[in-house]
C-alpha positions in Angstrom: 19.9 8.3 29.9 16.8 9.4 29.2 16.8 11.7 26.6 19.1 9.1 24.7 15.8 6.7 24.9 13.9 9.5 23.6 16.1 9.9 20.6 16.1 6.4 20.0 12.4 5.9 20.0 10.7 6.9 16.4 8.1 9.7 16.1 4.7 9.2 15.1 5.1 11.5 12.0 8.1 9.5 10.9 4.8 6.5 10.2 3.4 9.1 7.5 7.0 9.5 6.1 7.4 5.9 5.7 4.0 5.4 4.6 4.3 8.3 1.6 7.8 6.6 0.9 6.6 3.2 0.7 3.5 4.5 -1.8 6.4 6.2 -3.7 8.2 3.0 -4.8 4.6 1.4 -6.1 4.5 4.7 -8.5 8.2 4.0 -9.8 7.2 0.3 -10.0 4.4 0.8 -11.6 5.9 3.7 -14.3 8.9 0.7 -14.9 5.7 -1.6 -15.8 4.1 0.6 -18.0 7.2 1.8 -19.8 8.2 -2.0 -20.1 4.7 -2.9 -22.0 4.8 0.3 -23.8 7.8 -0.6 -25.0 9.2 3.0 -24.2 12.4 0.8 -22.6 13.5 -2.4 -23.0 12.2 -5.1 -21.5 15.6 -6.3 -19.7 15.5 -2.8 -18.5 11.8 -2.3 -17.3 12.1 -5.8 -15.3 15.4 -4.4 -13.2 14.1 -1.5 -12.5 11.0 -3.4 -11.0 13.4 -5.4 -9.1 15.1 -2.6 -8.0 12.0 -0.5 -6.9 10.6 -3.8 -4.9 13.6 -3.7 -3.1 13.6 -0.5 -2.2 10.0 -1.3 -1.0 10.8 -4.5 1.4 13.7 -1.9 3.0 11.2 0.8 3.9 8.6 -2.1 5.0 11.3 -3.5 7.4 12.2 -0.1 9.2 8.1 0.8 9.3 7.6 -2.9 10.9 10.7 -2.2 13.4 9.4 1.4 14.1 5.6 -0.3 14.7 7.9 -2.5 17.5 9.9 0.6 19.2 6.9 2.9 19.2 4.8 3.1 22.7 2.0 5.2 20.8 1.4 4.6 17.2 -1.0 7.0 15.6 -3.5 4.2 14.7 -3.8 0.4 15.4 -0.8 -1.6 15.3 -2.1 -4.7 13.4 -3.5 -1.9 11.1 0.1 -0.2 10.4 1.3 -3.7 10.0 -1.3 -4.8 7.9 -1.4 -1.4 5.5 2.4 -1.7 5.1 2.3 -5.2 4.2 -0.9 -4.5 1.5 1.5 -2.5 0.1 4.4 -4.5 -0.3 2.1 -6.8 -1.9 1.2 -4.4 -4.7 4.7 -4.1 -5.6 5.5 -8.2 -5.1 3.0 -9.0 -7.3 4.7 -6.3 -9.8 8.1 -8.4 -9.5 6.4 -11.4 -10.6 4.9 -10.0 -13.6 8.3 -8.8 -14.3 9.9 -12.8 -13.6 6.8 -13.9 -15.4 7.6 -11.6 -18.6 11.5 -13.1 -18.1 10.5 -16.7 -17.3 8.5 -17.5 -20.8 10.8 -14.9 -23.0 7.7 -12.4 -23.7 9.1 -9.7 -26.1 5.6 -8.2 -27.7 3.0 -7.1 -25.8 -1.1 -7.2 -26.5 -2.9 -3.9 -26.7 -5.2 -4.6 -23.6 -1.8 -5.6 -21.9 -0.4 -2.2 -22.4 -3.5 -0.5 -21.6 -3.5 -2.3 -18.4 -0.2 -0.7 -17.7 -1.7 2.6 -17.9 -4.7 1.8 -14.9 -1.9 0.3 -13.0 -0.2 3.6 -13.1 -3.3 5.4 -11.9 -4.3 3.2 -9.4 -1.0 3.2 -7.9 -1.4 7.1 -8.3 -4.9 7.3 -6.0 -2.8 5.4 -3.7 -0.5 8.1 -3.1 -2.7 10.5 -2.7 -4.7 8.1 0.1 -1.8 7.2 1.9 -0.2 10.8 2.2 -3.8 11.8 3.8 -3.7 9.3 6.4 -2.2 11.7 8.9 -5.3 13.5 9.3 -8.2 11.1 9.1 -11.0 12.7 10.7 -10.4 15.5 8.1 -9.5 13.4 5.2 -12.3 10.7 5.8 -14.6 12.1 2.9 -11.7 12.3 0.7 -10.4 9.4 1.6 -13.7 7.3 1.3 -14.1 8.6 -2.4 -10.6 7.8 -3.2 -11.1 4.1 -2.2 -14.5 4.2 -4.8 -12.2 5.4 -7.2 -9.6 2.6 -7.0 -12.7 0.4 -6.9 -13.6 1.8 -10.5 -10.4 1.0 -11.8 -10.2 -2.5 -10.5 -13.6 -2.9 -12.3 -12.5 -1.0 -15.7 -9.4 -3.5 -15.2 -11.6 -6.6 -14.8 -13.3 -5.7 -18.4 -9.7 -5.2 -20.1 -8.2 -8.3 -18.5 -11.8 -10.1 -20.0 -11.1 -8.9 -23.1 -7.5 -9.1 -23.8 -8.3 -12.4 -22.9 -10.9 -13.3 -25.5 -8.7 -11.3 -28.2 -5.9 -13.7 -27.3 -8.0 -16.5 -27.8 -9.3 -15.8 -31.1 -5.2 -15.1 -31.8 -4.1 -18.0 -31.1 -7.0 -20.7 -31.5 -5.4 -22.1 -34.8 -2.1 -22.0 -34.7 -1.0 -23.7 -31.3 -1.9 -23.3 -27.4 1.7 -21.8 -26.3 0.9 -18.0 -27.0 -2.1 -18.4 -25.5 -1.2 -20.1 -22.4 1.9 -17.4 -22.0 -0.3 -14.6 -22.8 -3.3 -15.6 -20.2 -0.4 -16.0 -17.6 0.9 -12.6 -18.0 -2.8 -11.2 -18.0 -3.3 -12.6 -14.6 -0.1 -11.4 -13.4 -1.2 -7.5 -14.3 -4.5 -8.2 -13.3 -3.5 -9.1 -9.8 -1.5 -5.9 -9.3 -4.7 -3.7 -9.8 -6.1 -6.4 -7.1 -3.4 -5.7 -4.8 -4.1 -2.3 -4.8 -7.7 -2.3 -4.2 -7.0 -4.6 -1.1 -5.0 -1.4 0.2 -8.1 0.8 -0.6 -9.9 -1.7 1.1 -7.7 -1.9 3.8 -7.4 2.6 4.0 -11.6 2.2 4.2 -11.6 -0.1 7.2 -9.0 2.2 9.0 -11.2 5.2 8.5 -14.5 3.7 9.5 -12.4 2.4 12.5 -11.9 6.1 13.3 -14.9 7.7 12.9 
């Protein structure tokens, strides 16, 4: 009886597996983004494969959240398990809405600064890889770590300044001849600007952790 409780209870390691799984899906998101702006696949194709990828990412967050529940000792904080694996299915929510967005008001062209934001989603969604698949050694990993978190930092600033001006281009676009493309191009600049967001509140979240463990 007991060994069958044993095998029923999850690891500790199998957290880092669901984590590195989890932070795999926001890559393939975000490569599905950046194809789609790029226009490397069409755009009916680059918003299912989002869908599909954001799926995948609410099934892995659902068995991490039931292992957090069946686990006795978690290798860190509970609330912080829950909280980093919920960070991270926020990144690649707010991916699926860009996609809907892009769906929802017919985009078929893309701004420069859009695309290029495409490109810093894809590395920020790369540092987080590399940050979560070092969370299974901390106290070794902190310096790391800590510079990997002030690296997603400089991308969400370098985004800031291409959201600020794709913005301004799009105004000067569109300031004679009707409010629409404006008001559909500002929209999906928020969208891509509040993926980079979602990932620097999981750097932000992978600091906090390490400090915590210190």
């Amino acid at each position: 009886m007991l060994r069958w409780f044993q095998a029923m209870m999850p690891r500790e390691d199998r957290f880092f597996v669901l984590f590195d799984k989890h932070a795999a899906t926001l890559r393939l998101g975000a490569a599905a983004l950046d194809e789609l702006l790029a226009g490397r696949v069409s755009i009916a194709e680059g918003c299912r494969r989002i869908v599909m990828h954001e799926n995948e990412a609410d099934a892995i967050a659902r068995e991490m959240l039931v292992a957090v529940r069946r686990t006795f000792i978690t290798p860190f904080d509970r609330g912080d398990i829950k909280e980093l694996v919920n960070l991270l299915d926020d990144s690649i929510d707010q991916m699926q809405k860009t996609a809907k967005a892009i769906t929802l008001f017919e985009v078929e062209t893309f701004e420069p600064q859009m695309k290029e934001l495409g490109g810093i989603i894809v590395q920020a969604a790369e540092k987080v890889i590399e940050a979560v698949g070092l969370l299974g050694s901390l106290r070794d990993n902190a310096t790391r770590l800590n510079a990997i978190v002030e690296e997603i930092t400089a991308i969400e600033e370098h985004s800031d300044n291409i959201h600020e001006s794709g913005i301004r281009s799009l105004f000067h676009k569109h300031r004679n001849n009707g409010a629409m493309g404006y008001i559909v191009g500002a929209e999906i600049y928020d969208h891509l600007e509040k993926v980079v967001d979602r990932f620097e509140d999981v750097a932000n979240k992978v600091s906090a952790i390490v400090i915590e463990h210190m």
